[in-house]
Each structure stands twice: as C-alpha cells, then as structure tokens.
C-alpha positions, 0 to 999 in steps of 0.5 A: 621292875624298871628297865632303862633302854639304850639306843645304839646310833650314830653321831653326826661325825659318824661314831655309834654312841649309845643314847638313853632317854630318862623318862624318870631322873634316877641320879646314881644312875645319873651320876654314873653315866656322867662319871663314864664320859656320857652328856646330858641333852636337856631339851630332849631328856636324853643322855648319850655315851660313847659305845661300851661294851656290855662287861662296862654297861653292867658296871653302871646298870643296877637293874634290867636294861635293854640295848636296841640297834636302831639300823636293824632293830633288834633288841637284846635284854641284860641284867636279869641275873647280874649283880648290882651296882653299889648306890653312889653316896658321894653324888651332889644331891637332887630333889623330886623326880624331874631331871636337873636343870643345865647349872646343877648336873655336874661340874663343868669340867666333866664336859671340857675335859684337859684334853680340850684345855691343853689344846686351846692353851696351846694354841693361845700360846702360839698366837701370843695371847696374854695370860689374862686372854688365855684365862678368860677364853678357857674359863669361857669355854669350859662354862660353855660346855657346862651349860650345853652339858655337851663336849666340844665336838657335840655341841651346836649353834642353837647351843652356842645361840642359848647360851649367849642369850643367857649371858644377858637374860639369866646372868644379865652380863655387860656387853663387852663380856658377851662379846668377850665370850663369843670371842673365845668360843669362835677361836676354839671351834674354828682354830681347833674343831674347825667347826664355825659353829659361832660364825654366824651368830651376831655380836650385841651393841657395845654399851655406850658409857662414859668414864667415871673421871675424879675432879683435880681436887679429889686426886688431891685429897686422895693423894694428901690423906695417903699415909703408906709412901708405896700406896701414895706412890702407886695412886700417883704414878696411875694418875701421872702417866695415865697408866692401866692398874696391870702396867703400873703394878708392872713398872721397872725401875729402869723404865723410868727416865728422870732426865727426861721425865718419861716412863716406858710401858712394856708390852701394854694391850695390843703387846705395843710399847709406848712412852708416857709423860712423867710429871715432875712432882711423881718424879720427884717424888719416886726419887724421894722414895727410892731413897728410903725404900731402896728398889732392885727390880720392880718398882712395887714388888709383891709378897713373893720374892720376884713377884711384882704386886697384884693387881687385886692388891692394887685395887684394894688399896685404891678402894681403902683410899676412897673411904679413907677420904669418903668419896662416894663416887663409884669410881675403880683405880682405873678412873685414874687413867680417865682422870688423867686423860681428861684433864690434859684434853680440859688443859688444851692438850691436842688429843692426838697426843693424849691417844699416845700417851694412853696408848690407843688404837683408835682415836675413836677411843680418846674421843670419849673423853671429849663427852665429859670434859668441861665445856670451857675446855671445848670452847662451847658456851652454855646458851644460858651464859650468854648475853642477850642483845 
C-alpha cells in the first residue's frame, strides 16, 4: 500500500502550506496537486500546497496519506476508508518513473495566475509603457514562473539566477533579450511584490554588432522590381526618412508636409516626437500615389477598418522584395534605416543631425555607423592606396 506524506509548515512569509516529497512521480496525483494551486520545487523533489483542510485533501488523495505537524510532531493517518478519487484521463502524458523536468510539468500560466497579470498590467499602464513593453514584460514573467514552477511570492534569487543562465545556456538567447528579460523581472518584483529579488543579479555584455546596411544599388533594385504601388511605397518611405518598420506602418497622411519635405513621427521610442526629412522623389512619389489610392487616415491601412497595417505585414513584404531581386543578404526591413543612416554619414552629413533625424538618445547610438560607412567618407585612406616616396 503506498502512503504519501504531507508536512505541515510555515513559509518564509509565514503562511503554513503543506509540503509533499515525491519519492515516485504518480502524475494523476501530480496533476491534481497542480490543478489545487500547488508548485512543484524541482531540486528538492517536493511539491507544496497552500493549506487544505481535509474534506479537500480527500478530494486529491486516492489512497492512504498522512499529514505530520512539524512544530509538534504529531501525526494523523486518513483515507483508510475513503472513497477514491477518479484517475485523470485528460492529463499531458509522462514516461517512466522520474518526475518531470521544469519545461513539461504544466502550463505556464498555472504559475502566474491573472491575478498576477492584472496586476503588472496595470502598473505598466500608469508608467506609460508601450503595448510591445507591456507584452514583453508579461510574456517574461509568466515564462519565469513557468521555469521555477513557483508562484511570484515563492520564488528566489537563485530561481531568478537559474533562469537567466538558461536563457543563454539552453535557449542560447541574445544579450539584448537577457537583459529584456531582467528587466521585466526587476519591474514586477520590486514595483508590486517589493521584493528586490533580481537587484543584485548582473546584467550580460550587450553584443557589439554592426548594422546590416544595403548598397545604394540594392535599394534601387528593390525599389525598381517593386510592382504593388502600396509595397513601393512603404520600402520607400522606411528608406527616405529613416523610419522604424512600428513608425512607417503608423504614418498619417497629415504627418506629412509636402512644402517642406518633412514627416512628423508621433510617439517613436522613448514616446519622443521628432521630424525627419522627406526626399523628394518619396514625396513625389506619395502624391503620385494619394491620387489613385485615395488616403483617409493611415497612410497604409490594415485589413480591418481603422487599423493601420502590421508590422509582421511589413516585414514579409520587405522579405518577398529580397527574393524577388535575389539579394542573399540576411538583411530585416530594418536594414532600411541602417541604410539610410549610413549613406547620409557616406554623403558628409554631420552625425549630429543624423542621431536626429533617427531620433537617438545617445550620439553613442549613430556612432556605430561610423564602423561601416566607406573609408572615403571618413577621409581615411587605406595604406595600401597610398604612394610611396
């Protein structure tokens, strides 16, 4: 006859729970715990519950089970004469006899319940985040809790220290994610738990990497073999005012000024306005265009009325441009805006103004472009190409 043993204890944040060490993995037993709000402590082989009185525990349990006080040490037996529990059908399957590992106990949702979203919504909505930030930091935060297998207020640092090492070591994630990741946690644990759990955890070294830039005759032959007038359109615009793929597809038609050849970016990263140049042959162009498709609100509007178009939609378009041309460049629609950013510093135009037009933070930003813009541009001469005495 097996018997499971629950330990009666209390939490670091003094609440008694009920703690069960698995010496074998049953999992309908398993996934009962799990569906009842319990988590599951990997290293240590042991699932907790918040504490249930028996008429619930005799709902999970199939068999005998005895529940041990540890501050007393006395024991009771239950179940000899209970009716037992259904076996679950429904439950993800499992092999052998171990328990399973972090990525396939349950869903990760189980863990960071909508209590916990709700609450870091909201508290993203009064700093002002963007939905894309809002998205990002639940999305990291629930998989967080998913890999512990522990709600918000169990989990530790060494949880927090585990996970972010397997954001590189199992995932192999960039840097710019890890650090995206302990970003989202540090803002929900010390905003809303207030628990700096993650403040002392060091962030990785960004990746230095350089944009991927098309020459001016690549532009070109995307731009010629283009055939959809909204598809030419849009690569232009990316590629004449410098524009993030989220701001082009968001562009009004009362953002642009045809007299003076600028377009008004509303609410870019960092919720700054700015003003970009316009070229004329993109401004011609898009009064050529207004005039067979006439334009109401968006300047490239989505499928759904008042939408604008995505930016997934923008990407594949840039994408089937590529191959349409056969360029085998690995380059994103954002190599647009590198592109433009280094051919103006390759034309003698003063960087300061480039880190506007882009709408940088930091000059230390734009300065990447100075590491692969032509050496002609930068007035340095390659030693081979000069003569000797």
């Amino acid at each position: 006859m097996d018997v499971v043993y629950l330990f009666y204890e209390t939490d670091q944040y003094a609440h008694t729970r009920m703690r069960i060490p698995f010496y074998d993995y049953d999992k309908p037993l398993f996934m009962r715990l799990v569906k009842n709000g319990g988590y599951w402590d990997a290293p240590r082989r042991q699932f907790f519950l918040p504490h249930l009185q028996n008429s619930a525990l005799n709902h999970i349990f199939t068999g005998v089970y005895v529940t041990v006080k540890e501050s007393s040490g006395l024991a009771s037996a239950h179940g000899f004469f209970e009716t037992p529990c259904p076996q679950e059908t429904a439950a993800p399957a499992a092999s052998g006899n171990t328990a399973p590992d972090n990525a396939s106990i349950t869903s990760k949702e189980n863990f960071f319940s909508d209590k916990w979203r709700k609450k870091l919504n909201e508290a993203l909505h009064l700093k002002k985040y963007s939905p894309k930030t809002r998205k990002m930091y639940l999305h990291y935060n629930t998989e967080f809790c998913g890999a512990a297998q522990k709600p918000p207020p169990a989990v530790t640092s060494d949880d927090v220290r585990r996970y972010i090492a397997s954001l590189d070591e199992k995932l192999k994630r960039s840097a710019a994610t890890m650090n995206l990741a302990i970003s989202a946690l540090k803002f929900f644990y010390n905003e809303i738990m207030h628990n700096p759990i993650v403040r002392e955890h060091s962030r990785p070294r960004q990746d230095k990497r350089l944009p991927l830039v098309l020459s001016k005759k690549e532009i070109q032959s995307l731009l010629s073999a283009e055939t959809n007038p909204k598809h030419k359109l849009l690569l232009m615009l990316c590629y004449s005012c410098g524009l993030r793929v989220s701001e082009a597809v968001a562009l009004k038609i009362e953002d642009i000024d045809f007299t003076r050849r600028t377009a008004l970016i509303r609410m870019g990263k960092g919720r700054r306005d700015r003003y970009t140049v316009l070229g004329e042959t993109a401004a011609s162009y898009l009064s050529h265009y207004r005039t067979f498709f006439p334009i109401d609100l968006w300047i490239f509007p989505g499928q759904n009325a008042g939408e604008h178009l995505s930016v997934r939609s923008a990407e594949r378009i840039f994408e089937q441009a590529l191959r349409n041309v056969g360029i085998e460049k690995k380059a994103s629609i954002h190599s647009l805006r590198h592109s433009f950013a280094t051919h103006l510093l390759e034309s003698g135009v003063d960087i300061r103004y480039i880190k506007d037009l882009l709408g940088h933070a930091s000059i230390r930003t734009t300065e990447r472009y100075t590491h692969v813009a032509r050496r002609h541009a930068l007035k340095i001469p390659s030693p081979l190409d000069i003569d000797v005495d």
